[in-house]
Structure formats: structure tokens, C-alpha cells
C-alpha positions as semicolon CSV with decimal commas, in nm:
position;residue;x (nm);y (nm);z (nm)
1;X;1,402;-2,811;0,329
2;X;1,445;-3,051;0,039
3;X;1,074;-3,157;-0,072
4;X;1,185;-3,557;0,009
5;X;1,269;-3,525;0,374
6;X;0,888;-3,390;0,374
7;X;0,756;-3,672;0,643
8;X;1,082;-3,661;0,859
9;X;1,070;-3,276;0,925
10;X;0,708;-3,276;0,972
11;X;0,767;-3,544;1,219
12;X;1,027;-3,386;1,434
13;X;0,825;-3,082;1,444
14;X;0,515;-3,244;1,577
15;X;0,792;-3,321;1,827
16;X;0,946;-2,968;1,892
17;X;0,559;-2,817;1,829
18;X;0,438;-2,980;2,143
19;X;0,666;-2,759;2,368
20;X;0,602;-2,452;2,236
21;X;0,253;-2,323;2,334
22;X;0,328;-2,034;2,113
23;X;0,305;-2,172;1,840
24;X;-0,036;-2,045;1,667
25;X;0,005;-2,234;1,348
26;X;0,228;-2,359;1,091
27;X;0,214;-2,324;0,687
28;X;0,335;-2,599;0,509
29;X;0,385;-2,540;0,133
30;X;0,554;-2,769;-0,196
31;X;0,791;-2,540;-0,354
32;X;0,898;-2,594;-0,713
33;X;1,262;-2,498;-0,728
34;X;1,362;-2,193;-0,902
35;X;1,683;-2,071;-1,010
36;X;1,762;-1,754;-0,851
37;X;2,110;-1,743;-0,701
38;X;2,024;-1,731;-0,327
39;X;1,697;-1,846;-0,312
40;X;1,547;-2,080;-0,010
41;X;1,362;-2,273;-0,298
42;X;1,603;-2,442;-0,504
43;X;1,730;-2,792;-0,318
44;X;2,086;-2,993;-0,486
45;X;2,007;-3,233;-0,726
46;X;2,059;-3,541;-0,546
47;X;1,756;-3,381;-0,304
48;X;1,537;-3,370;-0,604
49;X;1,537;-2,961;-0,629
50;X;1,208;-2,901;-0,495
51;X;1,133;-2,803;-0,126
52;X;0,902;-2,770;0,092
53;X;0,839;-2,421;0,263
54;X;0,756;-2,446;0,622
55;X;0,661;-2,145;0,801
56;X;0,547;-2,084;1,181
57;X;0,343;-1,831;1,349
58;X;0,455;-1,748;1,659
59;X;0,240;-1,525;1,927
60;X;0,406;-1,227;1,961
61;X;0,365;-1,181;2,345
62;X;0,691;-1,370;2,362
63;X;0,897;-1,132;2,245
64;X;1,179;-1,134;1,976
65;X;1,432;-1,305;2,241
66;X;1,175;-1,590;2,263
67;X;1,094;-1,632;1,900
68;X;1,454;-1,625;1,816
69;X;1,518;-1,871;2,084
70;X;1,192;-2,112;1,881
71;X;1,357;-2,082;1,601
72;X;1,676;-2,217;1,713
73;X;1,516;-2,526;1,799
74;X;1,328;-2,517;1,469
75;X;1,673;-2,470;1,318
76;X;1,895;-2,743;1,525
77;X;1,590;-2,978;1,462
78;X;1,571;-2,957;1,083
79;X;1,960;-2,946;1,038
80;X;2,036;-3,275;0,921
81;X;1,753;-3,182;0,635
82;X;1,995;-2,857;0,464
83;X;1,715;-2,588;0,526
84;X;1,761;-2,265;0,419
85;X;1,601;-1,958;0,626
86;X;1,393;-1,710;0,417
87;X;1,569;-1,403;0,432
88;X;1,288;-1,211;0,549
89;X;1,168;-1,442;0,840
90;X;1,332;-1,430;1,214
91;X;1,590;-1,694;1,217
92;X;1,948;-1,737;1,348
93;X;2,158;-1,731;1,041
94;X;2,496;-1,636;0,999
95;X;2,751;-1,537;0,788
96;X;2,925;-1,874;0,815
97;X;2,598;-2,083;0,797
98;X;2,502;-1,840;0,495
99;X;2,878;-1,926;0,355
100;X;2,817;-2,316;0,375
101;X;2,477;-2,326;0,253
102;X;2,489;-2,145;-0,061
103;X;2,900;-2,178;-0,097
104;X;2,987;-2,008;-0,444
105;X;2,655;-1,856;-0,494
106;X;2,746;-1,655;-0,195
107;X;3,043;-1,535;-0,286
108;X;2,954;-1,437;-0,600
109;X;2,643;-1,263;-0,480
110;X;2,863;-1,071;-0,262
111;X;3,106;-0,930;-0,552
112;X;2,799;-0,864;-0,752
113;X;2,656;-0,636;-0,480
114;X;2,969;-0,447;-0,450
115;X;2,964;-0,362;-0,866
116;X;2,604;-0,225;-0,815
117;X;2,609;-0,105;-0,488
118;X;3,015;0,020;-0,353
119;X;2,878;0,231;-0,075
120;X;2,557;-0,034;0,045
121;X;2,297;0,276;-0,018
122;X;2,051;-0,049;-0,081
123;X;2,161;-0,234;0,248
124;X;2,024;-0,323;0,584
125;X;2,245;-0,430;0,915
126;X;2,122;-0,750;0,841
127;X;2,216;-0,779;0,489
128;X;2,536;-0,655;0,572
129;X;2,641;-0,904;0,858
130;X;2,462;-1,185;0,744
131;X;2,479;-1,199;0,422
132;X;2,761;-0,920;0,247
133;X;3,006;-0,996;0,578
134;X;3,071;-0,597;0,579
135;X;3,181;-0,484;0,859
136;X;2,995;-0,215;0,993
């Protein structure tokens, strides 16, 4: 999330951490932006770029279902904030939430990957879904 909504998300997930006894513990990081294409690190300018990396760990007795389902509420809680998934963390993204939060960037990610990679030899399901929209 954008490094200036810092105190609000932390706030609301005080909030959601309280029901979740899961939840083993959380890793809060400042984030300078970058500028890679896709990257979870780079806020708009009018958020002030940087961001703040929030990360959960979650006890893995409950399961993928039940992680996916924290997450969710993770997600919807944080929403009005723009965050932005890491890639290689559980979340609930999709192609059209991918689509809106990186808009262009996607898109030309996306023809990019088909010059260097036509027949996805470098893919995932995932990646492919998610990200590339390629029908599998």
C-alpha cells in the first residue's frame, strides 16, 4: 500500500488481526519505490511513490482454503488504500484486478511476454490466468 495510508492500514488490521487466531505475525516494511513495470513497490505520484510492504504469517494448519479466505479480508480491508499483492504471496488476484491496478503496464507486459516467450515455456498456471489472461 502507498507508504502515507501507513497508520490507517495498520489500524484496520489491528481490527481484522483480532479475528484471526492464525495469524502468527505480521512484517511491516517502508519500501522505496522502484521502477520496474509491475512491481508491488512503486505507488502513483499523488501517493508519494513509496509503500509500505505488509506481510502476514499465517499457521499453516488452516489450510490453503483458509489462508486464501484471510487474505480476502486482508484484501477487502486494505482496498480503499490501492494495494498491490506480491506476486509470489497467496492472495486473491485476478486478471481484472491485475488489469485495473497496473492498467497499461499490464498490457504492455503482456505483449512483451509474448515477443520473448510465444509458446509460455517460462510460465506457470498462475502467470498465465492471472497475469498473461491465456487461456489454458
Amino acid at each position: 500500500v502507498p507508504l502515507r495510508y501507513a497508520k490507517e492500514c495498520l489500524e484496520r488490521l489491528h481490527l481484522i488481526a483480532r479475528s484471526w487466531p492464525g495469524i502468527l505475525y505480521a512484517e511491516i516494511r517502508a519500501v522505496r519505490a522502484d521502477d520496474q513495470a509491475l512491481s508491488p513497490y512503486n505507488a502513483s505520484e499523488e501517493d508519494g511513490f513509496d509503500t509500505l510492504a505488509i506481510s502476514h504469517g499465517i499457521h499453516s494448519g488452516l489450510g490453503e482454503e483458509r489462508v486464501l479466505q484471510a487474505a480476502a479480508i486482508v484484501e477487502d480491508g486494505l482496498s480503499d488504500f490501492n494495494p498491490k499483492p506480491h506476486w509470489g504471496k497467496l492472495s486473491n488476484l485476478t486478471h481484472a484486478k491485475a488489469s485495473r491496478m497496473y492498467g497499461p503496464k499490464l498490457e504492455a507486459f503482456r505483449h512483451h511476454v509474448g515477443n520473448i516467450d510465444p509458446e509460455g515455456k517460462f510460465s506457470n498456471p498462475w502467470l498465465d490466468e492471472v497475469i498473461l489472461a491465456r487461456r489454458s
